[in-house]
C-alpha positions in Angstrom: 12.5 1.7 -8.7 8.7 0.3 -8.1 7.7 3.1 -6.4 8.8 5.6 -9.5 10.5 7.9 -6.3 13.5 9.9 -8.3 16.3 8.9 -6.2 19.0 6.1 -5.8 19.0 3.4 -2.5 21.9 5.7 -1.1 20.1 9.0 -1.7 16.9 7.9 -0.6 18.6 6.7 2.4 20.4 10.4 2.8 17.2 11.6 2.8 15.3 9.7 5.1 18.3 10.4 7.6 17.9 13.6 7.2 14.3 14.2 7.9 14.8 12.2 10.7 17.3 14.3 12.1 15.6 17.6 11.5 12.4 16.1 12.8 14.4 15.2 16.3 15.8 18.3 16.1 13.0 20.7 16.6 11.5 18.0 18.9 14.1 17.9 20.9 14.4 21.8 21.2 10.7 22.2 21.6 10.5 20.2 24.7 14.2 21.6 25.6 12.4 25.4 25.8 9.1 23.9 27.5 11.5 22.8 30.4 13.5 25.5 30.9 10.2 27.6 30.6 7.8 25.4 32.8 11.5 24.9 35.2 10.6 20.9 34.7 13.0 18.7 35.2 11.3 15.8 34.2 10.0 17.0 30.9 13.8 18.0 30.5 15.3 14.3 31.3 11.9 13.0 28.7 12.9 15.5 26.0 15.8 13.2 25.5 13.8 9.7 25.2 11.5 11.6 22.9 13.2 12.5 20.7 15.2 9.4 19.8 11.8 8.2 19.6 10.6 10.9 16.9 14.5 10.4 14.9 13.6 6.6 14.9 10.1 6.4 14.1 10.6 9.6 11.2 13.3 7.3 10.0 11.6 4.3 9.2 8.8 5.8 8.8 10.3 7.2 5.4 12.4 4.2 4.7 9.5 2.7 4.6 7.0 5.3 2.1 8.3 3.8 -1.2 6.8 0.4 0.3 3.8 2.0 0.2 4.1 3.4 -2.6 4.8 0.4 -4.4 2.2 -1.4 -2.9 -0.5 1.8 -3.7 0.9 1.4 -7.2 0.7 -2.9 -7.7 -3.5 -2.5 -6.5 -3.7 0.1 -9.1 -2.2 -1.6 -12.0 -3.8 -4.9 -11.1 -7.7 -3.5 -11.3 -7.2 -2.7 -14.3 -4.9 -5.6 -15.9 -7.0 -8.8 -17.1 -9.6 -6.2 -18.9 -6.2 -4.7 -20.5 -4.8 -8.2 -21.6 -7.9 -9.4 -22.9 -7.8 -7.1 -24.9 -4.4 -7.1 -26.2 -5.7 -10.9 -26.8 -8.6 -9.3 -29.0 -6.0 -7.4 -31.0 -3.2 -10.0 -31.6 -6.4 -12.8 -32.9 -7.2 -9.6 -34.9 -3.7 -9.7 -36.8 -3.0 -6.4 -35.4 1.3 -6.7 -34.3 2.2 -6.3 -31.3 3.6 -3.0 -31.4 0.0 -1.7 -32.5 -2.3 -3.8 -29.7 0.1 -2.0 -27.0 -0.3 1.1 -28.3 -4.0 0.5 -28.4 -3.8 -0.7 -24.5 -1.7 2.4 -23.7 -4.8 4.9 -22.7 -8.2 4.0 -20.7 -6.5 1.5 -18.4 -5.5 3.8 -15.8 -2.0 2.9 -14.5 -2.1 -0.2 -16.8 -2.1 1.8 -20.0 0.9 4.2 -18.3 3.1 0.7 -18.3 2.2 -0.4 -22.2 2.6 3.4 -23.1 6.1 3.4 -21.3 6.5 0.1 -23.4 5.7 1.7 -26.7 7.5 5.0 -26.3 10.6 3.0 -25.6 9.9 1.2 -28.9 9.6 4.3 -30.6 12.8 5.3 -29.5 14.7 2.3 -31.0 15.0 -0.1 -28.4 14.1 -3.7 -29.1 11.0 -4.7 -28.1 12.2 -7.4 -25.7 14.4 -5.0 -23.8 11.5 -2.5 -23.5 9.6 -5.4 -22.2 12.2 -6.3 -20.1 12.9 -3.1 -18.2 9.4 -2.1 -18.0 8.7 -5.6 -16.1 11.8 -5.1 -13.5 9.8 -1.6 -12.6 6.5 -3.2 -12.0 5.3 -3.1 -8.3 2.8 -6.2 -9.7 3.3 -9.5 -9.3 0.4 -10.8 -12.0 1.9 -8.1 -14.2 5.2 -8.8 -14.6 4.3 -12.3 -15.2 2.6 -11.1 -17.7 4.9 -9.4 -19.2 7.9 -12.4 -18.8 5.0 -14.8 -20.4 4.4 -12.1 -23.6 8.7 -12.0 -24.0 8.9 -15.6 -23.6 6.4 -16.3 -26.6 8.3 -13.4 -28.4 12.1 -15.5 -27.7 10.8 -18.7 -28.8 8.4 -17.8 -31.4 5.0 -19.5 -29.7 1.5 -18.4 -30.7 1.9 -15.3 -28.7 -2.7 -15.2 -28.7 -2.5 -18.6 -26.5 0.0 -16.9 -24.3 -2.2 -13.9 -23.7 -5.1 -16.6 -23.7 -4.1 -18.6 -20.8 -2.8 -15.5 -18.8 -6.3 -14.1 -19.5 -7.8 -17.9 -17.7 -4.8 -17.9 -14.8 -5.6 -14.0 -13.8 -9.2 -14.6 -13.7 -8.9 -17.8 -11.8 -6.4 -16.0 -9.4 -9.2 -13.0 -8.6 -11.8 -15.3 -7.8 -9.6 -17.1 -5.5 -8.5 -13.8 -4.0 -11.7 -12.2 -3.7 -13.1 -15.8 -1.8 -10.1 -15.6 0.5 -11.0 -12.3 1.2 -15.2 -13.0 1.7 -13.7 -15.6 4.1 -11.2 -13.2 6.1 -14.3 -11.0 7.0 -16.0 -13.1 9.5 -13.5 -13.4 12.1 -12.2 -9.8 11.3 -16.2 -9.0 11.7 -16.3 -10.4 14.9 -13.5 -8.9 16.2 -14.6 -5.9 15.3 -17.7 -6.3 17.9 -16.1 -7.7 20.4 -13.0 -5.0 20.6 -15.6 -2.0 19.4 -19.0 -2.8 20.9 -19.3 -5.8 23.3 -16.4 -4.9 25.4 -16.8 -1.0 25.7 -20.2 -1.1 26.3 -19.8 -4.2 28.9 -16.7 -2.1 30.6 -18.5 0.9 30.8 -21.7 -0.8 33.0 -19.4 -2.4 34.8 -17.3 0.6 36.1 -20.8 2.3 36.6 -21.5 -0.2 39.0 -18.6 -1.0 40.6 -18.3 3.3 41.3 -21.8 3.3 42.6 -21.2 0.8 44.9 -18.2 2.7 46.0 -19.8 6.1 45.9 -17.5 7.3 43.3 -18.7 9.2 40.0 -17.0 7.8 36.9 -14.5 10.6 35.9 -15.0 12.2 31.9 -11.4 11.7 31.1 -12.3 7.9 31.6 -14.9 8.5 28.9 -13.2 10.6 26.4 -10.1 8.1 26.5 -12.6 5.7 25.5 -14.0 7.8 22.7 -10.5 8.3 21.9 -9.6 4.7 21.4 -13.0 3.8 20.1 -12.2 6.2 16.9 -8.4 5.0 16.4 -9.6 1.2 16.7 -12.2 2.2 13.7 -10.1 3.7 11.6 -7.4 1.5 12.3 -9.8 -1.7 11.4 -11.4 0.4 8.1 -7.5 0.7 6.7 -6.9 -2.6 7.7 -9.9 -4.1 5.7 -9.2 -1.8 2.8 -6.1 -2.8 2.5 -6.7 -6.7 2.1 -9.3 -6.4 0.0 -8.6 -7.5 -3.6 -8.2 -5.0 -6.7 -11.3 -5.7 -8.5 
C-alpha cells in the first residue's frame, strides 16, 4: 500500500514467484544448451546450482522492490514536508479552514502536495475529513508525515487550536532534521576512512607488494590480477556512493 504498486500481498506475491520462475527457467536452459553444446559436464551439474540461485535471488529480489519503493517515496515526501506544514500553519493563523490551506499545499510540494491533494479530492468526494485523513496517513511510506497527519486529526477529534498543533510539529520536524543531518556529518568520518583504507591504502599497498614479491620470484604480475582489481575497485565505489546516498537525510 506505501509503495502505491497496484496489487494485493497475495498477487504481488504471485508475481514475484512468477518472475522468479521464468527467470530460472531461461537460466537454467541457457546453461542446459551451453553444456550439451560445449559437451561440459560440469557446466551441466552447475546449471542446476545456478539456477536455484537466479529463482531465489529474482525472488526476493522482487519481494523486496516495494521496500524500496516505499522507502524512495518516505525521502521524497519528507524533503519537502516542514516547508509544506509551515505553511498550512500560515494559512490556518490566516483564518483560512482547513479544507482551503490543503488545497493550497496540494501543488509545488512535490510528492507532499500529491498526499494533501489526495486528501482534498477525497473531501470533495464526500468523505469526512477525518477519514480522508485517516486513510491517507495508513498509505504514507513517512514516518514524520503520518505523525503529522495523526497530530492534525487529533486536534480536529478533540477540538484544540489546530495552529499550535501545526506549530509545534513545525519546532519537533525541524529539531528532528538537525539531529539527523548531525548524525549523518558524524557517520562520514569513519565511513571516510574506510573508504581509503578499502579503496586506496590497501590496493595501492597490495599492488607494490605483489610487484615485489614476483620480482623477487622472477614472475611477471599477470593483467587478469589487475583488471580484477579494477573490477572490484569500481563495485566498492559505487557500492559506497549508494550507500552514502542512501543515509543521507532528506533536506
Amino acid at each position: 500500500m506505501q509503495s502505491e504498486i497496484p496489487f494485493s500481498q497475495i498477487n504481488y506475491a504471485a508475481l514475484a514467484l512468477s518472475v522468479a520462475i521464468t527467470n530460472a527457467l531461461a537460466m537454467g536452459v541457457l546453461l542446459g544448451v551451453l553444456a550439451i553444446g560445449l559437451s561440459n559436464a560440469l557446466l551441466g551439474a552447475a546449471a542446476g546450482l545456478v539456477t536455484f540461485g537466479v529463482f531465489f535471488i529474482s525472488f526476493l529480489t522482487v519481494l523486496y522492490y516495494p521496500r524500496i519503493i516505499a522507502r524512495k517515496r518516505a525521502r521524497e515526501l519528507e524533503r519537502n514536508l516542514i516547508p509544506a506544514i509551515q505553511q498550512l500553519l500560515i494559512e490556518i493563523k490566516s483564518g483560512v479552514t482547513l479544507f482551503n490551506a490543503m488545497a493550497s499545499v496540494s501543488q509545488d510540494y512535490g510528492e507532499v502536495s500529491k498526499e494533501f491533494k489526495k486528501i482534498v479530492v477525497k473531501m470533495n468526494s464526500g468523505i469526512h475529513e477525518l477519514d480522508a485523513l485517516s486513510e491517507v496517513t495508513e498509505a504514507n511510506p513517512s514516518k514524520s508525515f503520518r505523525k503529522a497527519l495523526w497530530q492534525i486529526s487529533n486536534a480536529l477529534k478533540v477540538g484544540s487550536n489546530l495552529s499550535g498543533v501545526l506549530e509545534n510539529q513545525v519546532t519537533v520536524l525541524t529539531r528532528e532534521r538537525i539531529d539527523q543531518i548531525r548524525r549523518y556529518g558524524q557517520e562520514l568520518s569513519p565511513w571516510t576512512m574506510m573508504y581509503m583504507m578499502a579503496a586506496v591504502i590497501m590496493p595501492s599497498i597490495g599492488v607494490a607488494m605483489l610487484i615485489v614479491i614476483m620480482g623477487f620470484l622472477s614472475f611477471s604480475l599477470p593483467r587478469v590480477v589487475l583488471a580484477a582489481l579494477w573490477i572490484f575497485l569500481a563495485v566498492f565505489q559505487l557500492f559506497f556512493m549508494n550507500l552514502v546516498a542512501s543515509r543521507r537525510p532528506a533536506i
